[in-house]
C-alpha positions in Angstrom: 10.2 28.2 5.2 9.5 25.5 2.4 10.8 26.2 -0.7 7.6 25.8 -3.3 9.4 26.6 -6.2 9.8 22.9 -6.7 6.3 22.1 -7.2 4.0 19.6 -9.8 3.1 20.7 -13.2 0.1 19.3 -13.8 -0.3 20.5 -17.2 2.7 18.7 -18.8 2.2 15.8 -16.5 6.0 16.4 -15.4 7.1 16.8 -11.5 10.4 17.8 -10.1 13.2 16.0 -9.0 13.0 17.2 -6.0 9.7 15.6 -5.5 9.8 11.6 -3.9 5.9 10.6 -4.3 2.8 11.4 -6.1 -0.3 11.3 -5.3 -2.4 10.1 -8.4 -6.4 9.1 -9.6 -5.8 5.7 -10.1 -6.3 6.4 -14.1 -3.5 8.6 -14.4 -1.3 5.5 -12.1 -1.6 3.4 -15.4 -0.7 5.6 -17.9 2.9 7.2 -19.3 3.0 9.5 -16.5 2.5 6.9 -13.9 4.5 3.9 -15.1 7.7 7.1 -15.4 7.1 7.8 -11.8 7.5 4.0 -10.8 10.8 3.4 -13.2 12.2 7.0 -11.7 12.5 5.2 -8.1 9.6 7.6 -6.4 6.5 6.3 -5.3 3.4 6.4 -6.7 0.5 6.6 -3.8 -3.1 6.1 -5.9 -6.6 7.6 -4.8 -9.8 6.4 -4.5 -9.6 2.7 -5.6 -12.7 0.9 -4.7 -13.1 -1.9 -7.0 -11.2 -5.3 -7.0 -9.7 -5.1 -10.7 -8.6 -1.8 -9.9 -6.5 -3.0 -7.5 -5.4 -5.8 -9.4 -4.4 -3.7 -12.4 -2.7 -1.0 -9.5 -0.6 -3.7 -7.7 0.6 -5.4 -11.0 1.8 -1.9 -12.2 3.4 -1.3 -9.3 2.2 1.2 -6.9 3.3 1.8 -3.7 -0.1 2.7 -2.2 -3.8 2.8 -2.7 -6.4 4.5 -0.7 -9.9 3.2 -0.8 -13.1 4.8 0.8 -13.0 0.7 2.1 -10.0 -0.3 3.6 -11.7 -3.0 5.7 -13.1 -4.5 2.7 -9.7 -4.0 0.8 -7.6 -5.6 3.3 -9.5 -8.4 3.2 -9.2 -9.0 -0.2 -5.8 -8.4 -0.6 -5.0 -10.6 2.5 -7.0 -13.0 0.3 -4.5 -12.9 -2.7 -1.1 -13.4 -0.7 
């Protein structure tokens, strides 16, 4: 069985160490909280990003994933930038 004693407190904005990734609204991936989880090694895995400077703001902080109601339309922009 899991042990789920280890879990997110999402009141003080604090996770475990036991914990390798978050899952974050793309708000939250450019605050404190977020640019800690980046510097701390564990990835940071943003939700719902549907809007080009969102993306651009995301990939310059350094997130590890974004997930888009869009991904053709993403992809095609990001194969754009590179």
């Amino acid at each position: 069985m899991k042990d789920c004693s280890k879990r997110i407190n999402v009141l003080s904005g604090r996770f475990s160490q036991a914990q390798d990734a978050l899952h974050a609204f793309f708000p939250t991936a450019l605050r404190k909280m977020g640019k800690e989880v980046i510097a701390s090694g564990r990835q940071l895995r943003v939700f719902t990003v549907n809007e080009e400077p969102y993306a651009n703001m995301l990939q310059a902080a350094g997130v590890h994933a974004i997930f888009t109601d869009y991904p053709q339309e993403m992809f095609l922009y990001l194969d754009k930038r590179t």
